[in-house]
N, C-alpha and C positions, 0 to 999 in steps of 0.2 A: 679437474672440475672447475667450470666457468667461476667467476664471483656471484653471478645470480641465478644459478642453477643453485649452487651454496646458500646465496639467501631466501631461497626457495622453501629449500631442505628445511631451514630453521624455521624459516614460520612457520611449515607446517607443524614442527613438533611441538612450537609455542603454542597455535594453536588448537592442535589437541590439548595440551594441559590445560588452556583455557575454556574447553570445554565440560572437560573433567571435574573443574574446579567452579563449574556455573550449576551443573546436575547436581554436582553434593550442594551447594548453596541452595537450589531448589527444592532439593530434599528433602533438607533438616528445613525450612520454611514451611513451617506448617501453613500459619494466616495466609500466605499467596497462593501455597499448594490449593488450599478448599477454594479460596474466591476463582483460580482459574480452571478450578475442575466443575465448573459451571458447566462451563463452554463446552461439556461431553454431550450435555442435553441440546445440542444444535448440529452434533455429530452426523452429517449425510440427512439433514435437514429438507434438502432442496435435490435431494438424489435424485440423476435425470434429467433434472432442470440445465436451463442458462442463464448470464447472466453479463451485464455488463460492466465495467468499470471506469471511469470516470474520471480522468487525468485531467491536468491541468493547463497542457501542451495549448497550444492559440488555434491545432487543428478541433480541437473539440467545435470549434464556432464553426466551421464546414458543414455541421451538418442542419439538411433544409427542415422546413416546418413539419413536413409529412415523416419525416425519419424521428423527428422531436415527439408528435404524437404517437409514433409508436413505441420510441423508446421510455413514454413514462407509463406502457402498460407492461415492460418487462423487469426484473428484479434487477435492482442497480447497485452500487458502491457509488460513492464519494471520496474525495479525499482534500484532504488542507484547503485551501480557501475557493475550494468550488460553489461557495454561497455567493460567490462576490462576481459569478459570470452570468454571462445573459439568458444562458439555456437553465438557469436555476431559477426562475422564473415560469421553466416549462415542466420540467422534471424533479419531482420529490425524492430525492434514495431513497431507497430502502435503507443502507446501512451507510455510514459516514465512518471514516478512518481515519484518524490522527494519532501518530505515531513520532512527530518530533520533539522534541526538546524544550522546543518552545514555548507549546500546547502545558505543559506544565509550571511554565517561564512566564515569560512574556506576553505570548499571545491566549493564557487561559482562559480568559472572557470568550473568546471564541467560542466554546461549547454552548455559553449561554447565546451567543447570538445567531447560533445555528441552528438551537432547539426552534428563537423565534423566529429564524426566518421560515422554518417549514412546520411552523405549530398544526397547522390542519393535518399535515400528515406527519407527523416526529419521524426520522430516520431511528434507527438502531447505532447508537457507537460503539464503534471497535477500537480498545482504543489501549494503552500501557497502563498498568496498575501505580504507576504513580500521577494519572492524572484522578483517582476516582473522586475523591473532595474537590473536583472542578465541574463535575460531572451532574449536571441539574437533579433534583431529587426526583423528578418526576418525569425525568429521561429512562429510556432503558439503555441498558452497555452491559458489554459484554467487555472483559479485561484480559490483558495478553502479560506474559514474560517471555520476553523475547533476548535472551540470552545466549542463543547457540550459534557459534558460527560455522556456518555450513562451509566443508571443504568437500563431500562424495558427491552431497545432494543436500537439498533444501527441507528441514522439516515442518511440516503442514499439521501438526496437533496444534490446534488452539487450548487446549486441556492441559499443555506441560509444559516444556522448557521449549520454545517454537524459535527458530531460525532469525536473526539479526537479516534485513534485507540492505539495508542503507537507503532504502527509495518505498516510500507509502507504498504505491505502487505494488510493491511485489509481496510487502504483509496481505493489501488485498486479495491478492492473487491466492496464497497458502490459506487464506480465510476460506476461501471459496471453494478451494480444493476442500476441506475441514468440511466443508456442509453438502459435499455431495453433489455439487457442479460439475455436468459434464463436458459443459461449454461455458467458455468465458471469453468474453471480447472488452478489448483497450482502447476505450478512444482515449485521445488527447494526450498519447504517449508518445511527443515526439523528442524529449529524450536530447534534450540541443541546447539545453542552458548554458551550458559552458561554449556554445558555438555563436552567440548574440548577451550578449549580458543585462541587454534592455528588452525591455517589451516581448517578452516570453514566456505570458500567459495568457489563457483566455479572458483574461479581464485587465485591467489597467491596471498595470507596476504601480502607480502612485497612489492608489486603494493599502497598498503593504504599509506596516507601521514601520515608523521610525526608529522603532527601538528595536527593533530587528541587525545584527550585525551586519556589517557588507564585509564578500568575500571574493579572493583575486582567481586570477585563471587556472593557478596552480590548485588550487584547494578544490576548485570544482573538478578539474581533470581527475585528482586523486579520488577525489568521492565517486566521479562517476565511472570510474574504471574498477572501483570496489562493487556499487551497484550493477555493473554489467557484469561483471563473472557471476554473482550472484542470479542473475535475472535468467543465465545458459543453467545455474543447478536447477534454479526454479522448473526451468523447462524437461529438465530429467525428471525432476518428482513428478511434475505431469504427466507425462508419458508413462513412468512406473503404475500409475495409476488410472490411464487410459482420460487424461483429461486434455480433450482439445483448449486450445489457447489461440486467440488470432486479432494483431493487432491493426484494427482499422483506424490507424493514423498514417494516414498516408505522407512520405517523406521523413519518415521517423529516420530516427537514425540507430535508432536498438536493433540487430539482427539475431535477437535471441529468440522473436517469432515471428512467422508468416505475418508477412503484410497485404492488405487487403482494401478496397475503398469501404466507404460505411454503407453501398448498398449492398456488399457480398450480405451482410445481417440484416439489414431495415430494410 
């Protein structure tokens, strides 16, 4: 047996136990069990529907004015600092996802300053139960534990112990599955950060705080080879459950779904 055939073997048994050992944590959690057994009441919500999601890639700015006014009559996602790009100006989410570290860290103020920027129409936050005391009192949100690492498939209950993705993105994605989405489309998932380390957002790098860490090629490569096996379970769960997925960022460099231009949808 190879040496990483062998340390194959191991993680996966580590990871099962780590599984194991996040269900009984969840279990015996009563106060997070109720607050995310909320989210049963949004259960196949949008059944039938589509919907889009809202990355952060620099392809999101591709698309022209006439795709813009269509896409703010369709049900959207957001995610991490999509307040700070040009098309937020044209497009209100529906729902807003933040799901890193930071959002309860350093970048917390952020909820308040997303509530303000789409006050006429508030998104909905999706967001970890450790950010809720960041979380405006006159927001709505929905709260996640997001605990499980998926080794078969991706789990898509927003109501229990939901699947670790390493990338907003792909919590989006199992939300959406969660509420009955038969269709879901990706812009600005082109998936390439570790491929330019500058200027690899639809808005200006120098909009990011300072207190933000900086990190080397190594650390993104690993992140983003953990999010891309991730992003192939994801697309199993979809399939299991008859949920089209199709990303129209063109030049993406994610092959975990059909790529498409943004007029296949707009």
């Amino acid at each position: 047996m190879s040496f990483f055939l062998w340390r194959e073997n191991l993680d996966r048994f580590l990871q099962r136990g780590f599984n194991a050992a996040s269900d009984l944590e969840f279990a015996i959690n009563r106060p997070r069990r109720r607050l995310v057994s909320r989210n049963l009441s949004i259960r196949d919500s949008h059944k039938g529907e589509r919907c889009f999601i809202l990355a952060t890639g620099p392809s999101l700015n591709n698309a022209n004015a006439d795709q813009l006014a269509s896409l703010s009559k369709e049900h959207t996602f957001a995610v991490n600092s999509f307040y700070k790009s040009k098309i937020a100006s044209d497009v209100s989410p529906s729902y807003y996802v933040l799901m890193d570290n930071h959002y309860w860290g350093a970048l917390s103020d952020d909820f308040e300053r997303i509530h303000s920027k789409f006050v006429s129409k508030a998104p909905t936050f999706i967001t970890d139960v450790r950010a809720k005391s960041f979380v405006p009192k006159e927001a709505h949100a929905y709260f996640l534990h997001t605990k499980n690492y998926p080794i078969a498939r991706a789990r898509a209950d927003m109501s229990g112990n939901m699947s670790i993705t390493m990338n907003v993105v792909g919590t989006a994605i199992l939300s959406a599955i969660h509420m009955g989405f038969s269709e879901v489309y990706l812009m600005g998932l082109d998936h390439s950060l570790f491929a330019n380390l500058t200027n690899n957002h639809c808005y200006d790098d120098s909009l990011d705080t300072t207190e933000l860490p900086k990190f080397n090629l190594a650390f993104y490569l690993k992140y983003y080879h953990l999010a891309t096996e991730f992003h192939y379970l994801i697309t199993k769960t979809a399939q299991e459950k008859g949920v089209k997925i199709v990303n129209l960022s063109e030049g993406s460099l994610l092959d975990a779904y059909p790529i498409r231009p943004i007029s296949y949808a707009l």
